[in-house]
N, CA, C and O atoms as CSV, one atom per row, in Angstrom:
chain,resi,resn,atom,element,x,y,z
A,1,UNK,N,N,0.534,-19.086,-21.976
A,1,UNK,CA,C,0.705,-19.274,-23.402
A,1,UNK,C,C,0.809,-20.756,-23.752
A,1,UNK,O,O,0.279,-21.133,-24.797
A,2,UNK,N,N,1.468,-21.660,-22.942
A,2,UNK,CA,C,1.593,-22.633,-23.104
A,2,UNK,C,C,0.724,-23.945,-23.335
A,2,UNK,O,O,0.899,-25.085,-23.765
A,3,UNK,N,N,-0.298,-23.177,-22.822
A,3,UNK,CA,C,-2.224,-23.606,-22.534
A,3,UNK,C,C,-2.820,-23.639,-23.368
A,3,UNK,O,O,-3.916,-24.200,-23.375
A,4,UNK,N,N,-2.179,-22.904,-24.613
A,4,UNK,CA,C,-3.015,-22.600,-25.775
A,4,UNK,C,C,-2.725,-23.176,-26.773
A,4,UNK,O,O,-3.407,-23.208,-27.797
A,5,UNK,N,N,-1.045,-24.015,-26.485
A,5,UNK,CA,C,-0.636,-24.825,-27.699
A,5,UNK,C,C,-1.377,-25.960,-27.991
A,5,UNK,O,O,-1.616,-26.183,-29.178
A,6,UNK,N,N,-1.923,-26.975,-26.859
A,6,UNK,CA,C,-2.817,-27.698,-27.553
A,6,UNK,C,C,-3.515,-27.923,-27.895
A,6,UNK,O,O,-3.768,-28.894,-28.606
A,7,UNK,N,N,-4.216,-27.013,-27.489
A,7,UNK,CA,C,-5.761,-26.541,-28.214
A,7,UNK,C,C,-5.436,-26.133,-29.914
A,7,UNK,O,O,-6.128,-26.785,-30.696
A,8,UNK,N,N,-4.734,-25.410,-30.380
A,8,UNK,CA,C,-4.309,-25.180,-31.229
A,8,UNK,C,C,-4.099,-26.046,-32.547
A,8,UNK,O,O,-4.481,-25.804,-33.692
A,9,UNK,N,N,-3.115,-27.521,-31.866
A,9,UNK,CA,C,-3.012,-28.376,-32.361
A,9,UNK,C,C,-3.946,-29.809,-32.567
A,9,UNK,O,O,-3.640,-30.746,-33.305
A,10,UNK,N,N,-5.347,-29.695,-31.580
A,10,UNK,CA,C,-6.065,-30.450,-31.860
A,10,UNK,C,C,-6.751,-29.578,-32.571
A,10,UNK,O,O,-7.548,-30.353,-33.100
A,11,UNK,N,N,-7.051,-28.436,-33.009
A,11,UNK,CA,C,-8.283,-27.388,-34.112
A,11,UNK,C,C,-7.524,-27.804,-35.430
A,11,UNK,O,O,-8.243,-27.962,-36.417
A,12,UNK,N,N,-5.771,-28.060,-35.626
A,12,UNK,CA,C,-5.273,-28.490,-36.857
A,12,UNK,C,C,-5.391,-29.332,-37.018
A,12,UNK,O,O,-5.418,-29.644,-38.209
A,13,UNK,N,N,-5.613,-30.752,-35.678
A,13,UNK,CA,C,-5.800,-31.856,-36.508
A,13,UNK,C,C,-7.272,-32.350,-36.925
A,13,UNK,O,O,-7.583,-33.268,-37.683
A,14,UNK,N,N,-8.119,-31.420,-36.167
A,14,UNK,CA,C,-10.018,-31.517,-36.008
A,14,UNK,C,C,-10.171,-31.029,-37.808
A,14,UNK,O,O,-11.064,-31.620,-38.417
A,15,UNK,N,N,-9.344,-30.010,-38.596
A,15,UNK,CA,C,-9.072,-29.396,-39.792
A,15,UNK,C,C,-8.846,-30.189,-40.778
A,15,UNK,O,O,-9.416,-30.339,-41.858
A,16,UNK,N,N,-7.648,-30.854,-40.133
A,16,UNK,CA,C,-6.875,-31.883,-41.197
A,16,UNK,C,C,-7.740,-33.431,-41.887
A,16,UNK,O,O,-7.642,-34.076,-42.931
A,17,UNK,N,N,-8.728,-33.541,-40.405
A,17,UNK,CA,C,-9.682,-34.346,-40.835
A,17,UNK,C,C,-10.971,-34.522,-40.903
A,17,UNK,O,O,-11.680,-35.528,-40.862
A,18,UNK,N,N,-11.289,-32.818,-41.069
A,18,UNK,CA,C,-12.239,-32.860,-41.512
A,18,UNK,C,C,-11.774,-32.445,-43.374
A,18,UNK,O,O,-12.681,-32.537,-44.201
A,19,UNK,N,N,-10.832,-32.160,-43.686
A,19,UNK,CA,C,-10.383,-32.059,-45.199
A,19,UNK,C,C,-10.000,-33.020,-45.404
A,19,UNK,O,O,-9.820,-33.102,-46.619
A,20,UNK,N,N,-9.539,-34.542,-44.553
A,20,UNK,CA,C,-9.191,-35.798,-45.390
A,20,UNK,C,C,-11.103,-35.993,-46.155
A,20,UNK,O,O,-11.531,-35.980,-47.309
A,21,UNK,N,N,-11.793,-36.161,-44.740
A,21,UNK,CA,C,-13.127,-36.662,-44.985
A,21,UNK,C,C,-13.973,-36.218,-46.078
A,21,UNK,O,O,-14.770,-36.979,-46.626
A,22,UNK,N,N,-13.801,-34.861,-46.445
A,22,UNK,CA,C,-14.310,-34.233,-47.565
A,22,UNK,C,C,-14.091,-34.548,-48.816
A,22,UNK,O,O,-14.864,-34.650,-49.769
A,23,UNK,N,N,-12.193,-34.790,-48.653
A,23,UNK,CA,C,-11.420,-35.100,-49.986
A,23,UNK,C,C,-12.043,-37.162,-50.021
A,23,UNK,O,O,-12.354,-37.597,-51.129
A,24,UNK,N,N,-12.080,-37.557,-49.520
A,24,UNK,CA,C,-13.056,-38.816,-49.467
A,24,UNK,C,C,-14.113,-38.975,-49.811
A,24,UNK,O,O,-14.476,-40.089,-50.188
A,25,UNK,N,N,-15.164,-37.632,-49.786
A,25,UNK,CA,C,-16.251,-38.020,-50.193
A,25,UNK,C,C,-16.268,-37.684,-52.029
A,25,UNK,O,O,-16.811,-38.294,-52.950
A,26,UNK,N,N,-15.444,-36.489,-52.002
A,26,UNK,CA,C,-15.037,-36.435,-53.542
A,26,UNK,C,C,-14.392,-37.290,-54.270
A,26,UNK,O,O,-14.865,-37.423,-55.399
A,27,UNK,N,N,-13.683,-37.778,-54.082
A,27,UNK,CA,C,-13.023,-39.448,-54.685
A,27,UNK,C,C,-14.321,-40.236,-54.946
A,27,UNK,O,O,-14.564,-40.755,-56.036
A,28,UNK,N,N,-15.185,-40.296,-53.820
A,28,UNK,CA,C,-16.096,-41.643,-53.919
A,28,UNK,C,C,-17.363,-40.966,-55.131
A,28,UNK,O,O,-17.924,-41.665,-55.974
A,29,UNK,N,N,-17.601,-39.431,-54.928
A,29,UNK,CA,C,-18.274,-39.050,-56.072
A,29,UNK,C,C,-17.750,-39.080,-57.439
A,29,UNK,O,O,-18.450,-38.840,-58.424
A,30,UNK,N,N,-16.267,-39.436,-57.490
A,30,UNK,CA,C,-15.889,-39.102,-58.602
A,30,UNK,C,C,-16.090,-39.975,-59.457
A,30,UNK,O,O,-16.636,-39.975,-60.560
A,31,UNK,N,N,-15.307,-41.164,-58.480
A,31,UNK,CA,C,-15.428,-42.655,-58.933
A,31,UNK,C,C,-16.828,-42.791,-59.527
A,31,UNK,O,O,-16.825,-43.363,-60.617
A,32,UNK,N,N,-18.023,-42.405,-59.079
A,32,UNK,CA,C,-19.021,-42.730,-59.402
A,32,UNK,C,C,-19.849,-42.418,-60.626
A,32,UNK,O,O,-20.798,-42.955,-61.197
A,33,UNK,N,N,-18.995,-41.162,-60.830
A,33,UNK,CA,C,-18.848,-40.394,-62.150
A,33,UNK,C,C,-18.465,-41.226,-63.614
A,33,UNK,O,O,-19.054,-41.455,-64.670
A,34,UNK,N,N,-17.447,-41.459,-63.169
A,34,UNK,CA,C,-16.414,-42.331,-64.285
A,34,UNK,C,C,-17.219,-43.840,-64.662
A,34,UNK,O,O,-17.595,-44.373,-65.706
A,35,UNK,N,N,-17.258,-44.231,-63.070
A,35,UNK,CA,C,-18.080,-45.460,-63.891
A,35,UNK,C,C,-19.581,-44.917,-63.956
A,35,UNK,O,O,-20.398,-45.714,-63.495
A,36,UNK,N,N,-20.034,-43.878,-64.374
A,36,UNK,CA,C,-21.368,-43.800,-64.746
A,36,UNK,C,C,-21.127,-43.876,-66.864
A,36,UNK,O,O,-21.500,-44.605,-67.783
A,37,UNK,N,N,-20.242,-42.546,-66.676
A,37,UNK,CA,C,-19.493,-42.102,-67.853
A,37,UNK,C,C,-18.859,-43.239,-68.997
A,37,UNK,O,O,-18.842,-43.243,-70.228
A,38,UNK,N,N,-18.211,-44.456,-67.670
A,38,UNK,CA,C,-17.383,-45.721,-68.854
A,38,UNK,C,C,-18.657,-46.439,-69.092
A,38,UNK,O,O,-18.681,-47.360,-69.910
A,39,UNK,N,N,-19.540,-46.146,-68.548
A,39,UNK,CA,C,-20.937,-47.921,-68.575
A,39,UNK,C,C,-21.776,-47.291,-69.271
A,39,UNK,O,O,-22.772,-47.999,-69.419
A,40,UNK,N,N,-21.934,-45.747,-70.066
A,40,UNK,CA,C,-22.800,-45.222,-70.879
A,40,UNK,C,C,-23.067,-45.704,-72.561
A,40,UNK,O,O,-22.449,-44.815,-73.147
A,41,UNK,N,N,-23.485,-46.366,-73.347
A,41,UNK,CA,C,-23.439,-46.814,-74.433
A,41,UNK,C,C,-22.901,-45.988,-75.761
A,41,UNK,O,O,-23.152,-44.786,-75.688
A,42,UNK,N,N,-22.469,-46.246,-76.511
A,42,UNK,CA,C,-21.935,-45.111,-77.365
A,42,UNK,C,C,-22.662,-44.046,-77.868
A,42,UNK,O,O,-21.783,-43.240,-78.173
A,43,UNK,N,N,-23.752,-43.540,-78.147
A,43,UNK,CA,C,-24.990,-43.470,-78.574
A,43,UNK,C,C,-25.565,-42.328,-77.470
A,43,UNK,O,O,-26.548,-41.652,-77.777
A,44,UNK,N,N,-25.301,-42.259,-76.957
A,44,UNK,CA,C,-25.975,-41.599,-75.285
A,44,UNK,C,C,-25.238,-40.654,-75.309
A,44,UNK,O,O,-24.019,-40.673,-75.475
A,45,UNK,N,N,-26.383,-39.154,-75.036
A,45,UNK,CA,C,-25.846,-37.401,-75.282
A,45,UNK,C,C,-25.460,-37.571,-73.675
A,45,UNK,O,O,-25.843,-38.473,-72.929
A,46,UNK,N,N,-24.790,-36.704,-73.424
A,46,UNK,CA,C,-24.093,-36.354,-71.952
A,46,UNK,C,C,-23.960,-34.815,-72.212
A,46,UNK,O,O,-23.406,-34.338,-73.202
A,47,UNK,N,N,-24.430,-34.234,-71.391
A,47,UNK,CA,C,-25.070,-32.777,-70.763
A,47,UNK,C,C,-23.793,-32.367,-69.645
A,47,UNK,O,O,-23.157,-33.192,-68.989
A,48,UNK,N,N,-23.674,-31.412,-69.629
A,48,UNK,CA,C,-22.828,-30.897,-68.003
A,48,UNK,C,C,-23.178,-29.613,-67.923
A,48,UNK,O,O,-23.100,-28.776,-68.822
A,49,UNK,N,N,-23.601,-29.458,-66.729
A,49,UNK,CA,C,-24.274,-28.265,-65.959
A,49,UNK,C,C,-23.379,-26.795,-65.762
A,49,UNK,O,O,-22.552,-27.150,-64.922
A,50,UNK,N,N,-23.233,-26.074,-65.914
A,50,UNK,CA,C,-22.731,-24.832,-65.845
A,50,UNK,C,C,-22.759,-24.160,-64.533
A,50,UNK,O,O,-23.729,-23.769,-63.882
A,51,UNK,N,N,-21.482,-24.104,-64.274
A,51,UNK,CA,C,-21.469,-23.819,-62.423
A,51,UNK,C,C,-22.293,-22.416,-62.439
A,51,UNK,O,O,-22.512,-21.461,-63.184
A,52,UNK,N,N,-22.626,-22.931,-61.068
A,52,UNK,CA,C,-23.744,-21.668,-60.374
A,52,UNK,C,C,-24.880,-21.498,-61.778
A,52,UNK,O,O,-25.125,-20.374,-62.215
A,53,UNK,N,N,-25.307,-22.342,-62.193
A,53,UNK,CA,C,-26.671,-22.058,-63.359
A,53,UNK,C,C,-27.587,-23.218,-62.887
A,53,UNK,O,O,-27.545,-23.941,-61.892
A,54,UNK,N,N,-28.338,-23.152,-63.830
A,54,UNK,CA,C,-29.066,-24.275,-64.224
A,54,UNK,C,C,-29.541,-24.447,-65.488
A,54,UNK,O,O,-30.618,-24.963,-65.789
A,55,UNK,N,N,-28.527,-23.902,-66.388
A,55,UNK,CA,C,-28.528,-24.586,-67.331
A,55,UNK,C,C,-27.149,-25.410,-68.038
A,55,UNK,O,O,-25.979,-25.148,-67.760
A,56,UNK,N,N,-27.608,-26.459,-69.009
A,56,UNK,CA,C,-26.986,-27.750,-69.257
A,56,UNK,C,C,-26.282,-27.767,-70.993
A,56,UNK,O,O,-26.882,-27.580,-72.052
A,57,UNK,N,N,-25.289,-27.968,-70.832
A,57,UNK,CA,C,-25.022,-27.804,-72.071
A,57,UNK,C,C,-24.411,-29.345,-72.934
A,57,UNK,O,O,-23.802,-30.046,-72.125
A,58,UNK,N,N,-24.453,-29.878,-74.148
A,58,UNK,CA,C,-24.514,-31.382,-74.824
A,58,UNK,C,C,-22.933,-31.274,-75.021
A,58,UNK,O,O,-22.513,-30.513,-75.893
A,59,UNK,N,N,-22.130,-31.941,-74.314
A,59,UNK,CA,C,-20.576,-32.550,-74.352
A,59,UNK,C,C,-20.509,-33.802,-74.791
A,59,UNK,O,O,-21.429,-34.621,-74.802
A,60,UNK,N,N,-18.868,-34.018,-75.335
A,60,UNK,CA,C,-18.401,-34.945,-75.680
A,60,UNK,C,C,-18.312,-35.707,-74.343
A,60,UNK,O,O,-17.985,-35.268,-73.241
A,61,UNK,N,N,-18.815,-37.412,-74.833
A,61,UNK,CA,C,-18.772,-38.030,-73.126
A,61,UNK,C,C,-17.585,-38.518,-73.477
A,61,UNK,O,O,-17.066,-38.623,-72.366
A,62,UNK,N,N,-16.460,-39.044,-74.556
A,62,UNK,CA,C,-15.286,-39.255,-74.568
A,62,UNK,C,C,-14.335,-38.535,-73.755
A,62,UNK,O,O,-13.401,-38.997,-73.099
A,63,UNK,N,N,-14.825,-36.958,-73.935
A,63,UNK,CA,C,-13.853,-35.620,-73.390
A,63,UNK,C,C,-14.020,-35.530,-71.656
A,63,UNK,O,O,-13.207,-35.372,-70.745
A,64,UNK,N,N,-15.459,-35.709,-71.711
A,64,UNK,CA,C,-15.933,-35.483,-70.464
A,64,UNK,C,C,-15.327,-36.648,-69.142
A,64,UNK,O,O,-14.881,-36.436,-68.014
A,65,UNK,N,N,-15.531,-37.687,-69.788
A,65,UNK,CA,C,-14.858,-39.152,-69.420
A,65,UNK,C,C,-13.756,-38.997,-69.133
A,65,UNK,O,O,-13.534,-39.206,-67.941
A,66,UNK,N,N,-12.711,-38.635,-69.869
A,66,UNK,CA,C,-11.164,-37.936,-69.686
A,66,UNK,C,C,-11.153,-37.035,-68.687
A,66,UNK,O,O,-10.452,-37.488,-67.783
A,67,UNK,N,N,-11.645,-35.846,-68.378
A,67,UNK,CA,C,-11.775,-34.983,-67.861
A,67,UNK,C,C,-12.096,-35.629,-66.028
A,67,UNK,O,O,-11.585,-35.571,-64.909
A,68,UNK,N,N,-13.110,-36.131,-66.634
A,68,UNK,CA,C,-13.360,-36.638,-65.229
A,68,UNK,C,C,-12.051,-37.694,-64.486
A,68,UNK,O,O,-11.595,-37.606,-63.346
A,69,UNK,N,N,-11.754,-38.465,-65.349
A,69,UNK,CA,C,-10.479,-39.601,-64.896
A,69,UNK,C,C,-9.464,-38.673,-64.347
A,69,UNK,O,O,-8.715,-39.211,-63.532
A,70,UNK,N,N,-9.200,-37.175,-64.626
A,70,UNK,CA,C,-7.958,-36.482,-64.758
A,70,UNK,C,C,-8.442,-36.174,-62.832
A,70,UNK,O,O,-7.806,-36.480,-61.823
A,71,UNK,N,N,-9.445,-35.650,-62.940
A,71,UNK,CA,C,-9.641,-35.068,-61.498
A,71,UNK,C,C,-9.934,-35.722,-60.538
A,71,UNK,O,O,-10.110,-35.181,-59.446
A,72,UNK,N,N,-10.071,-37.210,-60.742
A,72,UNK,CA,C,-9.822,-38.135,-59.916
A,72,UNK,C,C,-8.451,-38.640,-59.588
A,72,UNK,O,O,-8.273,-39.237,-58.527
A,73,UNK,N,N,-7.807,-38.507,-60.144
A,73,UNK,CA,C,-6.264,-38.836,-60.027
A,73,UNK,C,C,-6.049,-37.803,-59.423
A,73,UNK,O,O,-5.397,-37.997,-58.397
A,74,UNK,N,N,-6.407,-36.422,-59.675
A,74,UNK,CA,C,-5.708,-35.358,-59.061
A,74,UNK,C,C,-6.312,-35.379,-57.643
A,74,UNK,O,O,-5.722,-34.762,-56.756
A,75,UNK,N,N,-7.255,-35.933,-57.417
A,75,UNK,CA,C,-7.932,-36.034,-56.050
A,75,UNK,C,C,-7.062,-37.355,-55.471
A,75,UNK,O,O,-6.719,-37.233,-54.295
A,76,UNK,N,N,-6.724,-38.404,-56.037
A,76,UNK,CA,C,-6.236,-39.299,-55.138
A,76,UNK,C,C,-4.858,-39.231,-54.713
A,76,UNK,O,O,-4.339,-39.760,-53.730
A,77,UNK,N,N,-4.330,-38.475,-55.632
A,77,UNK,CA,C,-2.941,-37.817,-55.295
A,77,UNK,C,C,-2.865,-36.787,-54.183
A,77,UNK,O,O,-1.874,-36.574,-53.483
A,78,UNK,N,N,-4.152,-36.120,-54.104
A,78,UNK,CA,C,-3.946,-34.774,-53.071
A,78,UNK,C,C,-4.136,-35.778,-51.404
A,78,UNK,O,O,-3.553,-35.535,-50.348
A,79,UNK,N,N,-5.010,-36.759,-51.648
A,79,UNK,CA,C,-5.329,-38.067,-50.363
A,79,UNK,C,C,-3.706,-38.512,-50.257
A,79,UNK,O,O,-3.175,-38.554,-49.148
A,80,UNK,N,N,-2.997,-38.821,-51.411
A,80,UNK,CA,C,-1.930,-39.779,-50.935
A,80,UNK,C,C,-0.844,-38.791,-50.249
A,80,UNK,O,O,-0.066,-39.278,-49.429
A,81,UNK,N,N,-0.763,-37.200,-50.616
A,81,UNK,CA,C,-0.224,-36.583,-49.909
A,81,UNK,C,C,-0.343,-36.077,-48.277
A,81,UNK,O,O,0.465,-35.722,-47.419
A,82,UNK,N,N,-1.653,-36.232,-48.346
A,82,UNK,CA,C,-1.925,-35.782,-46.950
A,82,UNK,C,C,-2.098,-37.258,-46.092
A,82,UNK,O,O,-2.319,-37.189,-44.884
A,83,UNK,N,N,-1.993,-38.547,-46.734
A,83,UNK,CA,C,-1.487,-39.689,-45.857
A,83,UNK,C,C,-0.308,-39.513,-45.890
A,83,UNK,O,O,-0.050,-39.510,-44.687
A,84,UNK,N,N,0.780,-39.333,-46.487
A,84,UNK,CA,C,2.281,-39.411,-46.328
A,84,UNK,C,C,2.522,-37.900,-45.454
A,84,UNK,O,O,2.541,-38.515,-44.388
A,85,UNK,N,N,2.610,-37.253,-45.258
A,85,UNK,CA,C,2.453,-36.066,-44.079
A,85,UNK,C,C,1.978,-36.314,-42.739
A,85,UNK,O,O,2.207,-35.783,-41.653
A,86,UNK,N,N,1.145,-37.412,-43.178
A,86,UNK,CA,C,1.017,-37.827,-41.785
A,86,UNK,C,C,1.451,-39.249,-41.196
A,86,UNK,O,O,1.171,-39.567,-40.041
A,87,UNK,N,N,2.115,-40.035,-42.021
A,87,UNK,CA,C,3.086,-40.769,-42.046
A,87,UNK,C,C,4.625,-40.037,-41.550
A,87,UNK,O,O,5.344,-40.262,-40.576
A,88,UNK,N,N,4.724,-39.264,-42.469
A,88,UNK,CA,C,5.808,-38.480,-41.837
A,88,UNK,C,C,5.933,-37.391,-40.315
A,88,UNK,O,O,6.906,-36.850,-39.790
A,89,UNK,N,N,4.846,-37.404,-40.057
A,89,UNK,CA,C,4.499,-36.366,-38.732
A,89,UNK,C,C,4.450,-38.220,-37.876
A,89,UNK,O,O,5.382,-38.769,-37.288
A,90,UNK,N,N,3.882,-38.440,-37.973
A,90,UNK,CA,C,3.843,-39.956,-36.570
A,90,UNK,C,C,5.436,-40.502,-36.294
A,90,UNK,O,O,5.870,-40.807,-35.183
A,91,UNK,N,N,6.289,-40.557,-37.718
A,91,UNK,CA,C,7.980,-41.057,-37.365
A,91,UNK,C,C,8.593,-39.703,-36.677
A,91,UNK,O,O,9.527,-40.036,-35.949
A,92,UNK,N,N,8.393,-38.370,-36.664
A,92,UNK,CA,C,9.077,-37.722,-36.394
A,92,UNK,C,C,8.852,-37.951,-34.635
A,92,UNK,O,O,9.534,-37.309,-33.837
């Protein structure tokens, strides 16, 4: 049984970073979002796609802009948690 604990614990940490790396690539898409969204001229329709469709519907890019800033924060917050967890797992 004892054989199996570390295997175990390298599949959680093979897990843990492959969900930092993911949550990384979403930050860097997000970012890319926002400044697409802040550098758009006032004047300029902004569309957003309808999950699982393909079709596009004409949004507020003020709202959309917001929207987007919100889920980037909520993404860099979910990163700063899973660095401090593992800040806290290395002192223990």
């Amino acid at each position: 049984m004892s054989g199996r604990e570390p295997r175990r614990e390298e599949e959680e940490e093979g897990a843990k970073l492959h969900q930092k790396e993911e949550l990384n690539r979403k930050i860097r898409e997000q970012k890319v979002v926002v400044d697409e969204l802040s550098n758009l001229k006032k004047n300029r329709k902004v569309y957003k796609q309808q999950p699982n469709s393909n079709i596009f519907f004409l949004v507020d890019r003020t709202e959309t802009l917001s929207e987007c800033k919100n889920t980037l924060d909520d993404l860099k917050r979910a990163h700063q948690e899973i660095e401090n967890s593992e800040k806290t797992k290395i002192r223990k």
